[in-house]
N, C-alpha and C positions, 0 to 999 in steps of 0.2 A: 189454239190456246193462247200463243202470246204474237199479237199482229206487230210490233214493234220489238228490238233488240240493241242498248246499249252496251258497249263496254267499253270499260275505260283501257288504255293504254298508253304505258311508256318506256314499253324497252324492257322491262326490268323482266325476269324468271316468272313470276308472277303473272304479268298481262299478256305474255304469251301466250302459258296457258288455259285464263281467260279467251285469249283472241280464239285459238283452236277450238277449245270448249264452246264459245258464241257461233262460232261459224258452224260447227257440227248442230248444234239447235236452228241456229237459222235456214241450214238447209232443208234439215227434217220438217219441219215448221211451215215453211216458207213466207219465212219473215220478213220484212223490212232491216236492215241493221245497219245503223248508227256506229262507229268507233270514236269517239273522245280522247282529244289530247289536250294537257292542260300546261302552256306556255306560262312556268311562275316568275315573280317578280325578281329581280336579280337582289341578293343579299347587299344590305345595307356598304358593306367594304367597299363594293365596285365604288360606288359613288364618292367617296372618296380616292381612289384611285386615278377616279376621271378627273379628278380637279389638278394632276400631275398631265394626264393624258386624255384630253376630253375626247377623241373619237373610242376611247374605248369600251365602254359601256352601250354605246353604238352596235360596235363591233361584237362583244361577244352576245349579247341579244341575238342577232342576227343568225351567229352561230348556232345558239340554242334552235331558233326556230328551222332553219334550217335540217339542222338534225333530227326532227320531233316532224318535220314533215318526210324527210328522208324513211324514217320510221313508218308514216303512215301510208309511201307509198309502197313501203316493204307488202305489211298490212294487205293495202287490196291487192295486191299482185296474190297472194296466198287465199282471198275472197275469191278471185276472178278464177284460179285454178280448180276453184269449186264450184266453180259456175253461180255466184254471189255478187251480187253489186251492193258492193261497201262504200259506203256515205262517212265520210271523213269532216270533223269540228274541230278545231284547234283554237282552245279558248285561251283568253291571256286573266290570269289571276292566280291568288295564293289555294292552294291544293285541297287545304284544310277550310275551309269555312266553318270550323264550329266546334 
């Protein structure tokens, strides 16, 4: 029925049980599945901030992405104990397009 399977996550209550729910289809299925993470832009403030302390807006980038992959190798670990090979995107842009 469905040869491909996205879901988005980030952490939150929500795309957890997204991620579970995807994985229980994709196994049933035996789909393909995709997990999306969407790295956004840092709120206007930082950049102001950095003009006191330029490595910072560096730095907590970094953080972010960090944590969002940290996340996503939570993700396939919970893929691979289902016997699931989850394909992981971590996109950089604002969340909402539209």
């Amino acid at each position: 029925m469905f040869d491909r399977i996205m879901i988005a996550y980030d952490g939150s209550p929500e795309s957890e049980s997204a991620l579970l729910t995807g994985l229980e289809l994709a196994s049933e299925l035996q789909s393909s599945t995709t997990l999306v993470t969407i790295l956004e832009p840092l709120p206007g403030y930082v950049s102001i901030a950095g003009s006191v302390a330029p490595d910072l807006p560096v730095e907590i980038r970094q953080q972010r992405r960090d944590r969002l992959q940290n996340l996503q190798q939570r993700a396939q670990k919970k893929a691979a104990d289902k016997d699931i090979a989850l394909q992981t995107e971590l996109l950089e842009g604002p969340e909402d397009t539209g």
